[in-house]
Structure formats: C-alpha cells, structure tokens
Residue frames relative to the residue before (quaternion, step in Angstrom):
aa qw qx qy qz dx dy dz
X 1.0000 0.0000 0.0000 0.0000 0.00 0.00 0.00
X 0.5152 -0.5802 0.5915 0.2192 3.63 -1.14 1.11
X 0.3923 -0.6795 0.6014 0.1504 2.99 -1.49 1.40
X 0.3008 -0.7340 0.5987 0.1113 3.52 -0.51 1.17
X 0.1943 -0.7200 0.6566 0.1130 3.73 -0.84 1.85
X 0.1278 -0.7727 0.5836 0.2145 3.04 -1.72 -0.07
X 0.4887 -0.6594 0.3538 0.4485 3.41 -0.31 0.38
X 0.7982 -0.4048 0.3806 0.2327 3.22 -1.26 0.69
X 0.3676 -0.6864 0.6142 0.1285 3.55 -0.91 0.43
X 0.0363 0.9296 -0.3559 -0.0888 3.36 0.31 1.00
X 0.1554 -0.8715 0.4620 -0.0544 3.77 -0.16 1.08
X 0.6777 0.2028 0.0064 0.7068 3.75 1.53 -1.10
X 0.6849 -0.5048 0.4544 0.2638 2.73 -1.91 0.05
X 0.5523 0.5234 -0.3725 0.5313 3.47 1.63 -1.04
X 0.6134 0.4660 -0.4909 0.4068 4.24 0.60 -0.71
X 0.6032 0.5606 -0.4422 0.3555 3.84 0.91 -1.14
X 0.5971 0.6887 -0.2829 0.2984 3.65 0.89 -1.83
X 0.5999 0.7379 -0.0661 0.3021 3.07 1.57 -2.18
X 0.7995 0.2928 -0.1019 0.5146 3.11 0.97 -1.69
X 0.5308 0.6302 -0.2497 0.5087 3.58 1.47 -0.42
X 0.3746 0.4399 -0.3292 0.7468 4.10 1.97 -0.07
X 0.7718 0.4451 -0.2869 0.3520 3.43 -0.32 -1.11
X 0.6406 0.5912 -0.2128 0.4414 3.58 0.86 -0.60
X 0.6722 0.5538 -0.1179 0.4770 2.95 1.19 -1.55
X 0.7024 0.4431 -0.2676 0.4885 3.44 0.80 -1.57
X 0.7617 0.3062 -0.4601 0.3381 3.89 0.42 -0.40
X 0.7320 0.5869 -0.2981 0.1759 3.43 1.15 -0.35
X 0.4323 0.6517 -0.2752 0.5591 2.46 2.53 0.75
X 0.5981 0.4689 -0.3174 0.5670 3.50 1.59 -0.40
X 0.5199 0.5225 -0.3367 0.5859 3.80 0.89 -0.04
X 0.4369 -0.6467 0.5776 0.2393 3.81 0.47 -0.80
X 0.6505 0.5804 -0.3030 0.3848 3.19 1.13 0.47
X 0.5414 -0.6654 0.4782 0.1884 3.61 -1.45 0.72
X 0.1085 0.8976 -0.4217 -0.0685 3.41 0.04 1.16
X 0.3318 -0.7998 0.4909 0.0964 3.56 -0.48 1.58
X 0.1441 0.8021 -0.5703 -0.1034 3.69 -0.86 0.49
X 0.6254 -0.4689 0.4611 0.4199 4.07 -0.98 0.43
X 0.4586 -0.7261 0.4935 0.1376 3.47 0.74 -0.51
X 0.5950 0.6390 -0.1715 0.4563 3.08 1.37 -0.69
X 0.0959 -0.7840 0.5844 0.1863 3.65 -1.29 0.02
X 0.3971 -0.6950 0.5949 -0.0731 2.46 -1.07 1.84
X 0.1051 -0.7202 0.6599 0.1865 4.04 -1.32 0.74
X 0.2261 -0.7575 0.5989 -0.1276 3.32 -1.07 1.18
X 0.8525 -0.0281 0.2105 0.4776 3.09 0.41 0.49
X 0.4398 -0.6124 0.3777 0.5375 3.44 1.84 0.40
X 0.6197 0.4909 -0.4240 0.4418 4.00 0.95 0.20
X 0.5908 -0.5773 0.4539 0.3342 3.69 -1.32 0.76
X 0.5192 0.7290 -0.4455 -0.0232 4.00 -0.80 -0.11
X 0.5410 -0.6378 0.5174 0.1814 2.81 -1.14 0.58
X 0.4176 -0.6625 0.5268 0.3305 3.43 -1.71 0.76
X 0.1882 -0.7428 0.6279 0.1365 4.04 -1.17 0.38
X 0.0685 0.6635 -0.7451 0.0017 3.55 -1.21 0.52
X 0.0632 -0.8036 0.5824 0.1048 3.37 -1.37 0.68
X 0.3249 -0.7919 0.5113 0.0768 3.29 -1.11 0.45
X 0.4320 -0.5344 0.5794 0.4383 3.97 -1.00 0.67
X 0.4350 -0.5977 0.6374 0.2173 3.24 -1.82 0.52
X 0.6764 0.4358 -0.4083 0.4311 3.45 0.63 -0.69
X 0.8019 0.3811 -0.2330 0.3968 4.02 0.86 -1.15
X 0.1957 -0.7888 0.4149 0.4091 3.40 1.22 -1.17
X 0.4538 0.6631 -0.5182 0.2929 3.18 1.22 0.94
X 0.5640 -0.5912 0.5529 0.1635 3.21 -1.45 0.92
X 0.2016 -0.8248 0.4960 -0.1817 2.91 -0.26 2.25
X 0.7208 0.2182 -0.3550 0.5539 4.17 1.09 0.27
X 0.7630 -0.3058 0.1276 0.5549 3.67 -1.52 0.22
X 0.9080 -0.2202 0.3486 0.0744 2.84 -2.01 -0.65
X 0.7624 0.1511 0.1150 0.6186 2.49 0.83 -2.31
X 0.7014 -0.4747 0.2692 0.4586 4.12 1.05 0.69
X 0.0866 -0.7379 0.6224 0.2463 2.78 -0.99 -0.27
X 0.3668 -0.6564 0.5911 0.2918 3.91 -1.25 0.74
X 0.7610 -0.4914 0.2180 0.3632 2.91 -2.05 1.07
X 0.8409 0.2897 -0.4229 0.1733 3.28 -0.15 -0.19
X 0.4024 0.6995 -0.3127 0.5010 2.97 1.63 0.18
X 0.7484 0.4459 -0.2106 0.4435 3.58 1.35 -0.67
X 0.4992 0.6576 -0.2652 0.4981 3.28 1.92 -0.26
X 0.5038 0.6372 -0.2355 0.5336 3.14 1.61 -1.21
X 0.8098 0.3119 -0.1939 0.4576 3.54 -0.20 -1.64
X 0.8126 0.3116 -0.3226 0.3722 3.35 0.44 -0.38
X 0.4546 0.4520 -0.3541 0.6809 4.28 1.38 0.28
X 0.3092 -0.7162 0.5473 0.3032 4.28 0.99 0.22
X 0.4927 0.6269 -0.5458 0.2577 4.15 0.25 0.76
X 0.3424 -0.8266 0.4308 0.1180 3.28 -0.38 1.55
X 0.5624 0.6455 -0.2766 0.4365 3.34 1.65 -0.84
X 0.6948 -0.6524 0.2653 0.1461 3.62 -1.18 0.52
C-alpha cells in the first residue's frame, strides 16, 4: 500500500522551504523537471506557489497550463486524484 503524503501545514518559512524539498525530491524520483514561479502566492490566506513539471528525457511539459499549487503537486506527482 502507497504511502499517502500530505502537504505540510504551513506556519514558517522553514515549513514553506520544507514542502518546496519535498516537491523537488519526488519530481526527481519520477524523472521529472520541476519548475516553480518562485513566487508566493496567498490562497486562501495560505502561501503557494505555482509548479509545472516536465519529462527529463523529452522536455515536454507534462501538468496543466496554469501550475499547479503544492498540494495539488504532491497529488499529481504520488498519482492521488482524491483531495
């Protein structure tokens, strides 16, 4: 059974930093290029940030358009369609 992640509870800057490693590291176990704005975004009175990833091997751009925020990227990249 898949370990089900969850995004972070975000409270500091070191929890933002946290989940923003966490992103990175799976989208490197997947073989993928993960691209973010870099920016903070509030959502909901919460920091986030937009994510797009890419295949390493093609460099195509493999999630929407407009990004996707962290916990949405945790989702797409752990395959859990569910909220």
């Amino acid at each position: 059974m898949a370990k089900k992640l969850q995004t972070l509870c975000i409270h500091s800057a070191k929890d933002f930093k946290k989940q923003g490693k966490l992103i990175t590291k799976l989208a490197k176990k997947h073989e993928l290029i993960a691209i973010t704005n870099r920016l903070s975004l509030f959502i909901d009175g919460k920091p986030c940030r937009r994510w797009w990833f890419a295949s390493k091997k093609t460099g195509v751009l493999l999630s929407v358009e407009y990004g996707l925020i962290d916990r949405e990227a945790i989702n797409f990249l752990t395959n859990d369609i569910t909220d």
